[in-house]
VEXGURO-493208 format. One line per 5 residues: number of its first residue (from 1); their letters; for each residue x, y, z of N, C-alpha, C. Coordinates in steps of 0.02 Angstrom, whole numbers. Example, Ala and Ser with C-alpha at 12.3 -4.5 7.8 and 13.67 -1.06 7.14 Angstrom:
<nodes>
1) AS) 660/-284/390/615/-225/390/660/-165/390; 642/-112/354/684/-53/357/645/2/394
</nodes>
This chain:
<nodes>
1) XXXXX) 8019/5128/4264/8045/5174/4214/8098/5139/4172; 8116/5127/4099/8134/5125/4062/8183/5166/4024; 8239/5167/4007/8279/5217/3975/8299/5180/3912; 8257/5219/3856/8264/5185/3767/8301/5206/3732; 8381/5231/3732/8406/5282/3675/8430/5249/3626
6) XXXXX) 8431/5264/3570/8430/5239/3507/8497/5225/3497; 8464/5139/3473/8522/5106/3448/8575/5116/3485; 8584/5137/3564/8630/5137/3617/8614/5110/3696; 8653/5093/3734/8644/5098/3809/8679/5129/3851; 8705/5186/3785/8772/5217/3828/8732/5255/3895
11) XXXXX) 8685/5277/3921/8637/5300/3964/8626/5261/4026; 8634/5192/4000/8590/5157/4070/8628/5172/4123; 8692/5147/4110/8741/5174/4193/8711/5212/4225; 8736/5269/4212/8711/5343/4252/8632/5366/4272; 8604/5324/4234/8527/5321/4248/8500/5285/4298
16) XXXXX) 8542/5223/4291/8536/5175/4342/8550/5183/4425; 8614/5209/4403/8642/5251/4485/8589/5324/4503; 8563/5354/4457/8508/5414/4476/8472/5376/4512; 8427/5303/4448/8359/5283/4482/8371/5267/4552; 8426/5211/4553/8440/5195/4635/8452/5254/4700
21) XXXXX) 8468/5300/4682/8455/5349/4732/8409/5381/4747; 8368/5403/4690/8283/5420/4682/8255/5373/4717; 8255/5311/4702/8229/5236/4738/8182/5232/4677; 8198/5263/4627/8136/5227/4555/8170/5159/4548; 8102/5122/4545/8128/5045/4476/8150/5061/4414
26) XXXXX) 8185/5036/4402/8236/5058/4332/8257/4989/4307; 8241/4996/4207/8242/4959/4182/8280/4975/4110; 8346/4934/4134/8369/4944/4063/8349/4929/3978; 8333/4949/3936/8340/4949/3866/8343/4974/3829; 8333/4979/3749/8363/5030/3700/8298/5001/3654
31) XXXXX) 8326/5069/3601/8241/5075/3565/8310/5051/3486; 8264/5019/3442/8321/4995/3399/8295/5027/3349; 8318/5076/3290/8307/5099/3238/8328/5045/3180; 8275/5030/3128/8323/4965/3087/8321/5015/3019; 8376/4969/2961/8372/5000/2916/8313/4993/2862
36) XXXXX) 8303/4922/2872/8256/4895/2832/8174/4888/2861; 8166/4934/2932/8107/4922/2930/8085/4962/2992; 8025/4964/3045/8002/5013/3100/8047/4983/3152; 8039/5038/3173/8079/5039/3249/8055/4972/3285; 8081/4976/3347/8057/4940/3388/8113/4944/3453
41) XXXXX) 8076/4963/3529/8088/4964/3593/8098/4877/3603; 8171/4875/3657/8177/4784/3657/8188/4818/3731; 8159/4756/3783/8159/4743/3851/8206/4680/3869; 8275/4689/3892/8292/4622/3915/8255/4582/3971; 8245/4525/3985/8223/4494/4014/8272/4490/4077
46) XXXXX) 8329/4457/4073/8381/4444/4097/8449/4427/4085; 8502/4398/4122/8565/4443/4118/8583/4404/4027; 8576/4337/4026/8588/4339/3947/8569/4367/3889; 8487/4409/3899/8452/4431/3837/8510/4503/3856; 8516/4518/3911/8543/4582/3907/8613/4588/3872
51) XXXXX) 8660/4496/3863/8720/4504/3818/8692/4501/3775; 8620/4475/3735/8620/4488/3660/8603/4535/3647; 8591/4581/3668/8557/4651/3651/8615/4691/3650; 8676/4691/3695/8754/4718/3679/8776/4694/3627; 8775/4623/3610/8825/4582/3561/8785/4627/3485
56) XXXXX) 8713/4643/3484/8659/4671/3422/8698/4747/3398; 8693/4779/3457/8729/4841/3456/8785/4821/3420; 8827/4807/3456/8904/4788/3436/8926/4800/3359; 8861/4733/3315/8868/4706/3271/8854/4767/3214; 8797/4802/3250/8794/4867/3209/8846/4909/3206
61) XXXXX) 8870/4919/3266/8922/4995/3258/8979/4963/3223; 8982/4906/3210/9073/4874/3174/9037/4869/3097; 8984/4878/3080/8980/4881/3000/8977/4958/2985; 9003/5019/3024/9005/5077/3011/9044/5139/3020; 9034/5193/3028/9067/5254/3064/9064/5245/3127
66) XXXXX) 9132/5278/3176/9090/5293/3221/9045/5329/3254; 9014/5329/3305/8953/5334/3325/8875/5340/3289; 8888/5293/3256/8824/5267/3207/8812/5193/3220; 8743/5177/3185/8764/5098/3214/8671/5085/3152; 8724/5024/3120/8684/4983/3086/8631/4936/3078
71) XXXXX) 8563/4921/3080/8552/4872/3101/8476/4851/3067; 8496/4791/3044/8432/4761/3008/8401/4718/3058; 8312/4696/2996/8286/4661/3051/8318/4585/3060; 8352/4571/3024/8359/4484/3033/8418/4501/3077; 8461/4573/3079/8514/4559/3159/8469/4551/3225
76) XXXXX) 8387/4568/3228/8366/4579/3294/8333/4512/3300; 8299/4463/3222/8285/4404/3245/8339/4366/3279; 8397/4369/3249/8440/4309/3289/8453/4326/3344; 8453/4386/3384/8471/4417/3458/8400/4407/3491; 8353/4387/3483/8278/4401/3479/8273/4372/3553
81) XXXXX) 8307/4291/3585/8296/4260/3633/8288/4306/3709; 8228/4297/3734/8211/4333/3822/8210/4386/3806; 8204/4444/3729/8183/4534/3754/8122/4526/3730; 8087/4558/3752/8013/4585/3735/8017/4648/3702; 8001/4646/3632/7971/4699/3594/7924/4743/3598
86) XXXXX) 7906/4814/3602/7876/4846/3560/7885/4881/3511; 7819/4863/3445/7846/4897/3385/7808/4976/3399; 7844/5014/3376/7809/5086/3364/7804/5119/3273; 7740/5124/3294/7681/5135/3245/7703/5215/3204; 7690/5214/3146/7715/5273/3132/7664/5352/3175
91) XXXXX) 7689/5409/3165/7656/5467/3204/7589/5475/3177; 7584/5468/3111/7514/5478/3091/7463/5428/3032; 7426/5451/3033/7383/5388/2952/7377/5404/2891; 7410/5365/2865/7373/5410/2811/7299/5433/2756; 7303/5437/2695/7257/5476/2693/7200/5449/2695
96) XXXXX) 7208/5383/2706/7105/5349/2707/7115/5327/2768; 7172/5357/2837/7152/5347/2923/7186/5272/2910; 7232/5241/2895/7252/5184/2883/7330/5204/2912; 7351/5146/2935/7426/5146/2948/7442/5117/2866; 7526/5135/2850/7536/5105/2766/7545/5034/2772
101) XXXXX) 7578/5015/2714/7555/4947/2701/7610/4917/2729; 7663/4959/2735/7710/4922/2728/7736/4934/2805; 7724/4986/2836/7719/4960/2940/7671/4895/2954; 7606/4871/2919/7578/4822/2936/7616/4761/2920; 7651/4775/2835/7701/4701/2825/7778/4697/2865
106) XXXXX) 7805/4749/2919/7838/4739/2966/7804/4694/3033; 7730/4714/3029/7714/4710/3078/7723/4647/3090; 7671/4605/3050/7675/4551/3017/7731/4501/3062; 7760/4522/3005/7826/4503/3027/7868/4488/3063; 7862/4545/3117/7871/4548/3192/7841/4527/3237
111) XXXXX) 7787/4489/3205/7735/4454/3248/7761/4373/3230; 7766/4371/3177/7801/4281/3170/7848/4266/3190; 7895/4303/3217/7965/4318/3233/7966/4312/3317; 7923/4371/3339/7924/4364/3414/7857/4345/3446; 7815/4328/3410/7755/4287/3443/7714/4337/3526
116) XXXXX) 7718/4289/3570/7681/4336/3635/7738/4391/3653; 7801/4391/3638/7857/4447/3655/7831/4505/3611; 7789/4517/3586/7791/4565/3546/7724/4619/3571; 7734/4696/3584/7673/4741/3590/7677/4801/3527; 7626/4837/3548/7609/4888/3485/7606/4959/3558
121) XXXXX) 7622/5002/3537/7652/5061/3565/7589/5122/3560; 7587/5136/3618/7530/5183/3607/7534/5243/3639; 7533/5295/3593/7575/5363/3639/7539/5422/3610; 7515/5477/3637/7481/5530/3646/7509/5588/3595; 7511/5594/3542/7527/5651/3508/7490/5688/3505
126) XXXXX) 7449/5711/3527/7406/5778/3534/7412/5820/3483; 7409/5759/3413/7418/5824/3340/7325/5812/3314; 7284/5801/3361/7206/5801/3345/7196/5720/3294; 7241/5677/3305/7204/5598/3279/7207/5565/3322; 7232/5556/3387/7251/5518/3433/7189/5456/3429
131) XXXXX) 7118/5484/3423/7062/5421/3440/7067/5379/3375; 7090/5406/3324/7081/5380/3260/7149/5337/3275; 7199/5367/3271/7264/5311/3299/7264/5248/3328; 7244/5263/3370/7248/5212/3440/7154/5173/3426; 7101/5161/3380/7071/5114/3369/7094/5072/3294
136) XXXXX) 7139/5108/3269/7167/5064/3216/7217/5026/3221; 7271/5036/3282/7319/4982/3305/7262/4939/3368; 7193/4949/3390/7169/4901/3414/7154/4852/3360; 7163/4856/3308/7146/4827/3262/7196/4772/3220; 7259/4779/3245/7299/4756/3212/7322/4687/3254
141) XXXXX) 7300/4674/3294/7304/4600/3322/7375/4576/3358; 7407/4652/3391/7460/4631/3425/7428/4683/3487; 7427/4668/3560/7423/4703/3597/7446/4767/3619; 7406/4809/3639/7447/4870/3636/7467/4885/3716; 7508/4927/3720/7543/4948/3789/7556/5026/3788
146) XXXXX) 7542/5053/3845/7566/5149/3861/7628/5149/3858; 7647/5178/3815/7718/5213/3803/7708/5296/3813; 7734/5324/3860/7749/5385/3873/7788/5450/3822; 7809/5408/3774/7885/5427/3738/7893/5510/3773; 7950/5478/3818/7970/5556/3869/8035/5572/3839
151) XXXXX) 8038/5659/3843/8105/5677/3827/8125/5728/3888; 8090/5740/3933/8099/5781/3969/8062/5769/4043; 8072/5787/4110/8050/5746/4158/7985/5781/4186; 7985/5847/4158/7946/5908/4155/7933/5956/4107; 7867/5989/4111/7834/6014/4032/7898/6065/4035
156) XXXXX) 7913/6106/4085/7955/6169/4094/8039/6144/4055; 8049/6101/4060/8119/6077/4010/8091/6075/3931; 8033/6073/3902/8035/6072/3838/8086/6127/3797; 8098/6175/3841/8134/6245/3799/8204/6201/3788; 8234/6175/3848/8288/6142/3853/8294/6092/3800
161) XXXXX) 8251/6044/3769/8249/5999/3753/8245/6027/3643; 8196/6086/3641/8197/6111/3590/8280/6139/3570; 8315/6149/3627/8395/6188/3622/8439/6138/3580; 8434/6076/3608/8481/6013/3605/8439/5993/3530; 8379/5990/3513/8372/5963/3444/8389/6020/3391
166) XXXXX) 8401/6091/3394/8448/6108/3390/8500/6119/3373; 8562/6076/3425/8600/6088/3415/8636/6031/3373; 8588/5960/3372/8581/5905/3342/8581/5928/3274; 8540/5965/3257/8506/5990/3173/8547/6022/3152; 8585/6056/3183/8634/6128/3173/8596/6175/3129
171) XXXXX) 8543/6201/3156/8494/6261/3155/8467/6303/3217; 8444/6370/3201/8409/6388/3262/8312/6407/3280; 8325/6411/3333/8252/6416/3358/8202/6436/3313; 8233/6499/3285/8196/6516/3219/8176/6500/3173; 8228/6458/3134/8215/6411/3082/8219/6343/3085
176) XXXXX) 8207/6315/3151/8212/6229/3156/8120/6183/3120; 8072/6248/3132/8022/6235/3106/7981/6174/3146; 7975/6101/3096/7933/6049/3115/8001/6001/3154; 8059/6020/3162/8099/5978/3171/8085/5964/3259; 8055/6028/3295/8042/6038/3358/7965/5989/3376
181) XXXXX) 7976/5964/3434/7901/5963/3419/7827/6002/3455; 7777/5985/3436/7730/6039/3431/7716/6041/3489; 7712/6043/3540/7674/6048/3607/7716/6017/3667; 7712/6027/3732/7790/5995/3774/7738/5951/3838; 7703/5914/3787/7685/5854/3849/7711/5802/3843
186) XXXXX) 7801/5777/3808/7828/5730/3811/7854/5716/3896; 7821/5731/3929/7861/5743/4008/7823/5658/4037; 7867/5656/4095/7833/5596/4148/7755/5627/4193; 7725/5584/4150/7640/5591/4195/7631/5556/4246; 7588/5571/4292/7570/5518/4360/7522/5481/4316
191) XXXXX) 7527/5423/4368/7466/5382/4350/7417/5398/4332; 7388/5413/4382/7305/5466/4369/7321/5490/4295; 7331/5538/4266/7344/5577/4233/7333/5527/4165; 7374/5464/4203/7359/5416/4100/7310/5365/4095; 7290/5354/4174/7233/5325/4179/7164/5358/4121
196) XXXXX) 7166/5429/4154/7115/5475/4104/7136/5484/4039; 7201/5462/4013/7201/5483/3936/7207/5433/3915; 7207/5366/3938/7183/5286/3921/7150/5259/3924; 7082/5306/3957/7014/5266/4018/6995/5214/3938; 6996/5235/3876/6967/5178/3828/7010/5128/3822
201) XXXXX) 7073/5113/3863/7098/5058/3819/7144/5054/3935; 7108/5049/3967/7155/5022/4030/7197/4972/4012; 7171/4916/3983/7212/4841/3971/7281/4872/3954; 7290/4916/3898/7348/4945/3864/7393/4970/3956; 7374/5010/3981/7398/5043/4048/7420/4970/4069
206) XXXXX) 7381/4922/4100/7392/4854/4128/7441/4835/4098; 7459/4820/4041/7536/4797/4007/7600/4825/4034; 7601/4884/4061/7657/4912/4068/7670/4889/4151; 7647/4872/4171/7654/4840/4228/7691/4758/4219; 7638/4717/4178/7666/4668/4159/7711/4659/4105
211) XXXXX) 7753/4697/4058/7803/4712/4052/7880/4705/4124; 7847/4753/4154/7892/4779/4215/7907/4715/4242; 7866/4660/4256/7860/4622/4320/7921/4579/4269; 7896/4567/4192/7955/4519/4152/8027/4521/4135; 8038/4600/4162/8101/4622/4177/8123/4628/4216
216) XXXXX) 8155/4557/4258/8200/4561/4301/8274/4575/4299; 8302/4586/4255/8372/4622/4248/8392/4685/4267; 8432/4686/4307/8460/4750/4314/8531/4749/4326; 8559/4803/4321/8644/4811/4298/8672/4798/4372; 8635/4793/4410/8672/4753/4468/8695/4670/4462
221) XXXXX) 8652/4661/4414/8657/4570/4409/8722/4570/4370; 8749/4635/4348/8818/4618/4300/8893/4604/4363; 8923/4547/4351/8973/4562/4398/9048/4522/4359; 9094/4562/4388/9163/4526/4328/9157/4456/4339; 9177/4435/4297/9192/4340/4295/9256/4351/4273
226) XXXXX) 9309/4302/4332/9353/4293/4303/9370/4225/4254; 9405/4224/4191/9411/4155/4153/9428/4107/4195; 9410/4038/4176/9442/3992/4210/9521/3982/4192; 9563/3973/4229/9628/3952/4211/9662/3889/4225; 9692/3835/4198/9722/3789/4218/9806/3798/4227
231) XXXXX) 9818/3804/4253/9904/3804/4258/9927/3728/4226; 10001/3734/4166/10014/3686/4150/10064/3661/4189; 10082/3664/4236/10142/3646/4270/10147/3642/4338; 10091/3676/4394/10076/3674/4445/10087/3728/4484; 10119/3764/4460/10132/3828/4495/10046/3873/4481
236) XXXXX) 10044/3930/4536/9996/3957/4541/9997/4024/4474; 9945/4062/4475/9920/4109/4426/10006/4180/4421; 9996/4181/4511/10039/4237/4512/10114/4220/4497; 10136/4169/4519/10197/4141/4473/10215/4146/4406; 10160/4119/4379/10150/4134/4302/10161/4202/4276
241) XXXXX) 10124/4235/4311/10116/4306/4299/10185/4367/4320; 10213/4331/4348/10291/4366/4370/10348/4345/4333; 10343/4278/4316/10400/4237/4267/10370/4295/4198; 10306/4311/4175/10300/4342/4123/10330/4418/4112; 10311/4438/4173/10334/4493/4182/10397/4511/4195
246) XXXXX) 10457/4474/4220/10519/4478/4218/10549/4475/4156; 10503/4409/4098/10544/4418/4035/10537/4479/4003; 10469/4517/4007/10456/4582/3985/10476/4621/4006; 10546/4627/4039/10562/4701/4086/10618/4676/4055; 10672/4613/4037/10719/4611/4028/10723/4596/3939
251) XXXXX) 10661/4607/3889/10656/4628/3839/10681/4702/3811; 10632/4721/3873/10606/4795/3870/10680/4840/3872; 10731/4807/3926/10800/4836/3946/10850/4830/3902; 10838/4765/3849/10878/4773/3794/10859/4780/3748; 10813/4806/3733/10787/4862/3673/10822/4936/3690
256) XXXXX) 10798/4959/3758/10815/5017/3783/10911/5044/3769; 10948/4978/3796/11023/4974/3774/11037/4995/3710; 11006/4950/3666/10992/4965/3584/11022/5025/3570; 10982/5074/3606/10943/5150/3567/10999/5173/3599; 11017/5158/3665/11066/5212/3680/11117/5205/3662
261) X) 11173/5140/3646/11220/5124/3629/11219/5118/3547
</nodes>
């Protein structure tokens, strides 16, 4: 299992400590919204792809407001080293059953960029094109993989889930319209279950496995490092650290004199 929230990882913690008590495999990453072009889900590999994928974030939220966060595609080529991509395909085709021109010249793109790191996303919208969908990204010459895109862990939370977009929109039930979406099978399926709504494309099912196996990172592998320090004089860290702290208390005491006298 995977946790993708956009353009954040503020999630993985607490997800992470769930999965480990559940005993699910749990895999950190974030789904990256760009400005200049399609989304795309990044998988760290390990513990360094997982600093460039913080340092990516980073770089976005300091060119903006907060809690927004910026991000083009040439910030995700240079962070690009050990995550595995998938791009996601827009929801529908248009009018001659074609993806547009210009998701294929991302695609492109994202294919010269991340080479075998790169998949094509394949997910069940049950808005009546799904077969038409999913044989035209067989077509596009990047492999495809089952993406679940879940918002809820069960069909019975969709009400829950319609509340919070919502309260996101600042509208109600009544008038949120297409903002909701149409049907509540964004939930976690068993196997079985996607076996039969993939039986034409298994290989796609098979990826998500080998995905899994290429992500060996997990937020356990994070642990403090302390800097290296050399002492210039031979005395130890905590010496240092008390001579500092005495001048700062006897700063601090005649400032304090100052004010009162």
């Amino acid at each position: 299992m995977a946790i993708t929230d956009r353009n954040s990882v503020a999630g993985v913690v607490r997800a992470h400590q769930e999965a480990k008590i559940k005993g699910v495999g749990f895999i950190p990453a974030c789904r990256l919204d760009l400005m200049d072009g399609h989304s795309l889900l990044a998988y760290p590999t390990n513990i360094t792809a997982w600093g460039r994928l913080c340092a990516l974030l980073s770089k976005g939220n300091l060119r903006t407001e907060k809690g927004k966060c910026e991000l083009y595609k040439q910030d995700v080529f240079e962070h690009k080293t050990d995550i595995i991509f998938i791009a996601i395909p827009p929801p529908t085709l248009n009018k001659q059953f074609e993806f547009d021109v210009a998701f294929k010249q991302d695609l492109n793109g994202y294919k010269l960029e991340f080479g075998k790191k790169l998949y094509l996303a394949a997910s069940r919208s049950y808005n009546g094109d799904d077969r038409k969908r999913f044989y035209r990204l067989s077509q596009l010459d990047v492999p495809m993989v089952v993406t679940n895109d879940v918002y809820y862990h069960v069909a019975a939370r969709r009400e829950l889930q319609d509340i919070q977009t919502c309260v996101r929109e600042k509208c109600t039930i009544s008038n949120a319209g297409y903002r909701l979406h149409a049907n509540a099978e964004r939930y976690f399926k068993p196997v079985e279950e996607l076996e039969r709504l993939f039986s034409q494309y298994p290989e796609a099912l098979a990826r998500t496995q080998e995905i899994a196996d290429a992500c060996q990172f997990t937020l356990d592998d994070l642990k403090y490092l302390e800097p290296e320090w050399k002492s210039p004089d031979g005395r130890t860290a905590d010496e240092h650290l008390r001579e500092h702290t005495l001048k700062g208390r006897i700063k601090y005491l005649k400032t304090m004199c100052r004010h009162l006298y």
